[in-house]
C-alpha positions as CSV (number, residue, x, y, z in Angstrom):
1,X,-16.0,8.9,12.9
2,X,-15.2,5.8,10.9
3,X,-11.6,5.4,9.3
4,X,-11.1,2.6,7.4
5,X,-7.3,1.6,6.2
6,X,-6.5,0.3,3.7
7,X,-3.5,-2.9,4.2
8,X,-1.4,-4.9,1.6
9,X,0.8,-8.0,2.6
10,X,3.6,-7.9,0.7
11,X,7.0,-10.3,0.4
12,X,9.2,-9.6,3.3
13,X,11.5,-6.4,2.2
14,X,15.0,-7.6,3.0
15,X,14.3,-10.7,1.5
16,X,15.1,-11.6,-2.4
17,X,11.9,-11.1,-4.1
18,X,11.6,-12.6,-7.5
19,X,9.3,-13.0,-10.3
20,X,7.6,-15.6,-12.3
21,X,8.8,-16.0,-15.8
22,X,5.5,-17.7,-16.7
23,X,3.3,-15.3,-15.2
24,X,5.1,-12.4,-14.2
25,X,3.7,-12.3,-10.9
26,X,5.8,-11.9,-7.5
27,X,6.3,-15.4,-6.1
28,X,5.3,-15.0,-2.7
29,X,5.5,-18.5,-2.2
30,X,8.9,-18.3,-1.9
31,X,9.6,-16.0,0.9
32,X,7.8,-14.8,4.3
33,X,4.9,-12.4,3.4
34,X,4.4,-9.4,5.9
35,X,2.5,-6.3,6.4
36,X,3.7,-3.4,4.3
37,X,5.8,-1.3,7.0
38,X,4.1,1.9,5.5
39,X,0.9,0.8,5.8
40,X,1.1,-0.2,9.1
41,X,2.2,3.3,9.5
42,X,-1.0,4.5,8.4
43,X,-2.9,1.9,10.4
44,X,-1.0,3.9,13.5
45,X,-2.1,7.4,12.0
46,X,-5.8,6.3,12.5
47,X,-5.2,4.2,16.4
48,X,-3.6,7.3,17.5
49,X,-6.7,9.2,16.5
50,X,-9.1,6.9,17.9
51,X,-6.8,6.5,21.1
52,X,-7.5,10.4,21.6
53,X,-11.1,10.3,20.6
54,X,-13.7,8.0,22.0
55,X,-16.2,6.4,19.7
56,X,-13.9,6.2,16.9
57,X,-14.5,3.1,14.9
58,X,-10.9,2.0,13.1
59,X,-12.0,-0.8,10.4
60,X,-8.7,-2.6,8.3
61,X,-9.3,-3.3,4.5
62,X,-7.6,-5.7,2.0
63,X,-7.4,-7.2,-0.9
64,X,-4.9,-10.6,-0.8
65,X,-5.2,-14.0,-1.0
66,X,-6.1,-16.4,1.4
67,X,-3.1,-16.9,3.1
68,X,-2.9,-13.6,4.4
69,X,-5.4,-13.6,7.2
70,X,-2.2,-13.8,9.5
71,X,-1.6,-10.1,8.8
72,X,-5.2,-9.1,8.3
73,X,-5.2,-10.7,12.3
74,X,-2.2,-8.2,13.2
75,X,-4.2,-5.3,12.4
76,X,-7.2,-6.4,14.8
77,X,-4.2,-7.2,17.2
78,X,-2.8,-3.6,16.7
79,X,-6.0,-2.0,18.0
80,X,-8.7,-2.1,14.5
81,X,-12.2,-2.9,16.0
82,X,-13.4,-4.8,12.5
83,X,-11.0,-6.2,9.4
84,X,-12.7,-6.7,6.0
85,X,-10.6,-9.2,3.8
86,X,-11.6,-9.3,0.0
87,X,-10.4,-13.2,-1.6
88,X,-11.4,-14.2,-5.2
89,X,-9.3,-16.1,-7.4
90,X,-10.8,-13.7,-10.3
91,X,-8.5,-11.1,-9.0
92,X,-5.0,-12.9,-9.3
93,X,-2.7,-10.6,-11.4
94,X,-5.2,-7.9,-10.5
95,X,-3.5,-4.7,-12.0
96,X,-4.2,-1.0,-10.4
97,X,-7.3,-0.2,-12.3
98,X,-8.7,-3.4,-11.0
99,X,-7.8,-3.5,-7.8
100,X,-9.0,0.2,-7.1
101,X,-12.3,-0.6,-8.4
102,X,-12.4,-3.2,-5.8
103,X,-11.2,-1.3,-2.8
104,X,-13.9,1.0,-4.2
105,X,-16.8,-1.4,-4.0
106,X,-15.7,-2.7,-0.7
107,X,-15.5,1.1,1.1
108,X,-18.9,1.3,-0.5
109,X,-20.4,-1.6,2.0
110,X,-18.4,-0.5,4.6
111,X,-19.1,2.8,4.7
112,X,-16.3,5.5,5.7
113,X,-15.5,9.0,6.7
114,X,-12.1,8.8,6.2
115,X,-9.3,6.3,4.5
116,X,-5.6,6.0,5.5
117,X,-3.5,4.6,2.9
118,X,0.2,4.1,2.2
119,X,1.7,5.9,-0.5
120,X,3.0,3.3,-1.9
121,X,3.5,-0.6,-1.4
122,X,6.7,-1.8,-1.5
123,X,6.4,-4.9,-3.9
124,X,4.5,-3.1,-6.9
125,X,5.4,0.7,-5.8
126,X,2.7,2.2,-8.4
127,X,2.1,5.0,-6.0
128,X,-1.6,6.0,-7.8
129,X,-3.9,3.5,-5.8
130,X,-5.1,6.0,-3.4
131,X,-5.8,8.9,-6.0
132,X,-7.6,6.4,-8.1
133,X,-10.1,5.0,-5.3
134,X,-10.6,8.5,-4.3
135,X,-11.7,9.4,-8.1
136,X,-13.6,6.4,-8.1
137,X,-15.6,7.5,-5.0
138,X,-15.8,11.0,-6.0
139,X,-14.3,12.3,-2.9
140,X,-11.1,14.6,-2.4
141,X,-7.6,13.1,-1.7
142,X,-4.4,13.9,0.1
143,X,-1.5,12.4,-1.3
144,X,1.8,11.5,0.3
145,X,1.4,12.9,3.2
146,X,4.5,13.3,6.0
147,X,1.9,14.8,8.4
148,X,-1.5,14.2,9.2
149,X,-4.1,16.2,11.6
150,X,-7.1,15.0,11.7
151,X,-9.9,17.5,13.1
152,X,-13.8,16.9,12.0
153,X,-15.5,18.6,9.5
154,X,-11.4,18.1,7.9
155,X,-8.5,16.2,7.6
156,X,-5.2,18.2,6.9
157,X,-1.4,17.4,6.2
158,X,1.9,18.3,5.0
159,X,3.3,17.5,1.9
160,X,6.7,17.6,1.0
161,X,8.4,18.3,-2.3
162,X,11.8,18.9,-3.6
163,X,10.9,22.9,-3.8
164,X,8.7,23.5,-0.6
165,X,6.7,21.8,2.3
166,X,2.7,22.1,1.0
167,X,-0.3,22.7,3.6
168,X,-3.2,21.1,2.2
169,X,-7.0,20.1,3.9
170,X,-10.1,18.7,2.4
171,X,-13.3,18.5,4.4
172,X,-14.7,14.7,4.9
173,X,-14.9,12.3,3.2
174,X,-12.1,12.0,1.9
175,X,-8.8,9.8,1.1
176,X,-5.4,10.5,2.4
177,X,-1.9,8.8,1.8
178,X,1.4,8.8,4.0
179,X,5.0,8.0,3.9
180,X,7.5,6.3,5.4
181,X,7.8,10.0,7.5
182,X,4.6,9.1,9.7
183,X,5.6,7.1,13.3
184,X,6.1,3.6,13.2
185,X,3.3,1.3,14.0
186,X,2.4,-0.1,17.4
187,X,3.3,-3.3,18.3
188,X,0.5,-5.8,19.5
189,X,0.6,-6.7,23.2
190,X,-0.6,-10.0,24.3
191,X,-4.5,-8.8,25.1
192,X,-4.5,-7.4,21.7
193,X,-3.6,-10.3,20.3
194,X,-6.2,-12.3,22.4
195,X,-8.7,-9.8,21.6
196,X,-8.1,-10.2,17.5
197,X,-9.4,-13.4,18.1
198,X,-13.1,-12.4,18.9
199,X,-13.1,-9.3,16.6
200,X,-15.1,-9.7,13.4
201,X,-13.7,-10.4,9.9
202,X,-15.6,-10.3,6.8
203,X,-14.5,-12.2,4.1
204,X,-15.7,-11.4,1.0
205,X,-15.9,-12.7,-2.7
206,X,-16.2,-10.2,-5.7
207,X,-20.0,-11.1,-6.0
208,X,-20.9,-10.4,-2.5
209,X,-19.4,-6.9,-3.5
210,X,-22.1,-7.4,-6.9
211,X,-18.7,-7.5,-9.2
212,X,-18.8,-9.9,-12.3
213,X,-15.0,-11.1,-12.8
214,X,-15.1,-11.3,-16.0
215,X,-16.5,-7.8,-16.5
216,X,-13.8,-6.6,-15.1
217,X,-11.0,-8.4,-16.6
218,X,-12.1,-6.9,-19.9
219,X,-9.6,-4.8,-21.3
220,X,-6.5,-4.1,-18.5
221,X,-3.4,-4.0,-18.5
222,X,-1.1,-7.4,-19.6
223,X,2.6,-7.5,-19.5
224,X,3.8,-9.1,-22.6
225,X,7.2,-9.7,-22.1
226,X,9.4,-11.1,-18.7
227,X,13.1,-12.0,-18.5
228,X,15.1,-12.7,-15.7
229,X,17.4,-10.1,-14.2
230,X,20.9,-10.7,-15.1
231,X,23.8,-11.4,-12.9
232,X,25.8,-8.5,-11.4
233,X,29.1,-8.1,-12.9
234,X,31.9,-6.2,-12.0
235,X,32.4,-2.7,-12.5
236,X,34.8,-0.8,-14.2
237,X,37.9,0.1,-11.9
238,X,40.4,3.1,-12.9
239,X,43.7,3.0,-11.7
240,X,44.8,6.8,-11.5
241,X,48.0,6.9,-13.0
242,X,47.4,10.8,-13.7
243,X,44.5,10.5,-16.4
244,X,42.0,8.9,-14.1
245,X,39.9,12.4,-15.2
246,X,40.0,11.4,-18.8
247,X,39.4,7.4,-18.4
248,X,36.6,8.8,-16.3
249,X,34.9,11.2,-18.5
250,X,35.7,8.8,-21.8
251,X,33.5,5.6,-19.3
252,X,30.2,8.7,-18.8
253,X,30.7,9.2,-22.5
254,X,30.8,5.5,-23.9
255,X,28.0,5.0,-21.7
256,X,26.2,8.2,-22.8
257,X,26.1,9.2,-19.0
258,X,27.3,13.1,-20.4
């Protein structure tokens, strides 16, 4: 079997993240980029497999910049036998559609039996990536998954929503997400790391994948507007002085909170 994950670097999580009022892109310039905790959550979904079954090939996928062969490196260190890393200046500001099509068109020359995706990346948190490479590959998907058994001719989870926990399959190929639920990632050891070293990575442009940039430019989404988040202010204290209810329910009312 050959699982292929997908991986995004993103900015660091605890650190400020902030946007460019020129081009309303994250500056990632300005604070340490890592790999997305939940995707290396599903990177773990598919070494644990492969840990249990021999001949399984685990293959990492992303689309990023340049600078983030560091973290496309980790994931050969964690235990991937291959990385494919997708860099083309035609895809800064990429949007979802975009991006998907190229994830698409990469899986397509990589070949796959199953991919292991995040839900949701914690920078852009659109939460539809995996659902809409899936469509574009015709295969089935399993979305947001907190459990994930994985058992050829299938894969199979657990879903959970606010009103029950969903069991849900779909025979291979297919496309599956997972949450923040799923075990935390490995950590490389030193002969992983060591090992990275040797393992191939393919770095590829949008015409080695036969994609014409400005093809796919055409028509997306643009943000037209950006302004900077204001400063926080204080809030509103009441002092109960025996009508703390109505100062209350007169703030939820000015506020059109009731």
């Amino acid at each position: 079997m050959k699982i292929v994950v997908l991986m995004k670097e993103v900015p660091n999580t605890y650190g400020e993240r902030t946007l460019s009022l020129e081009t309303g892109l994250a500056e990632r310039a300005t604070s340490d980029n890592v790999l997305d905790e939940v995707t290396e959550r599903a990177m773990e979904v598919a070494l644990a497999y492969a840990d249990a079954h021999e001949g399984t090939q685990v293959h990492a996928l992303t689309v990023a910049p340049e600078g983030a062969t560091t973290s496309v490196r980790k994931c050969l260190a964690m235990g991937a036998e291959a990385a494919t890393h997708v860099v083309d200046d035609g895809l800064v500001g990429a949007d979802l559609g975009l991006t998907a099509e190229v994830i698409a068109a990469a899986l397509g020359r990589i070949g796959f039996d199953l991919v292991v995706a995040g839900n949701q990346s914690t920078d852009g948190m659109g939460g539809v990536l995996p659902a809409m490479v899936a469509e574009l590959l015709g295969v089935p998907h399993l979305t947001n998954l907190s459990e994930v058994t994985i058992a050829e001719p299938e894969v199979a989870g657990t879903r959970v929503s606010d009103d029950a926990d969903v069991q849900v399959s779909a025979t291979l190929p297919a496309v599956v997400s997972v949450t923040d639920a799923l075990p935390e990632a490995r950590f490389p050891n030193f002969k992983g790391i060591m090992a990275a070293k040797k393992k191939p990575l393919d770095v590829l442009s949008l015409d080695d994948l036969g994609i014409d940039a400005e093809d796919m430019t055409a028509s997306r989404t643009i943000m037209l507007a950006i302004d900077q988040r204001p400063p926080r202010t204080a809030g509103v204290k009441i002092t109960d002085s025996g009508d703390a209810g109505t100062q209350l329910a007169g703030f939820l009312a000015e506020n059109q909170l009731i």
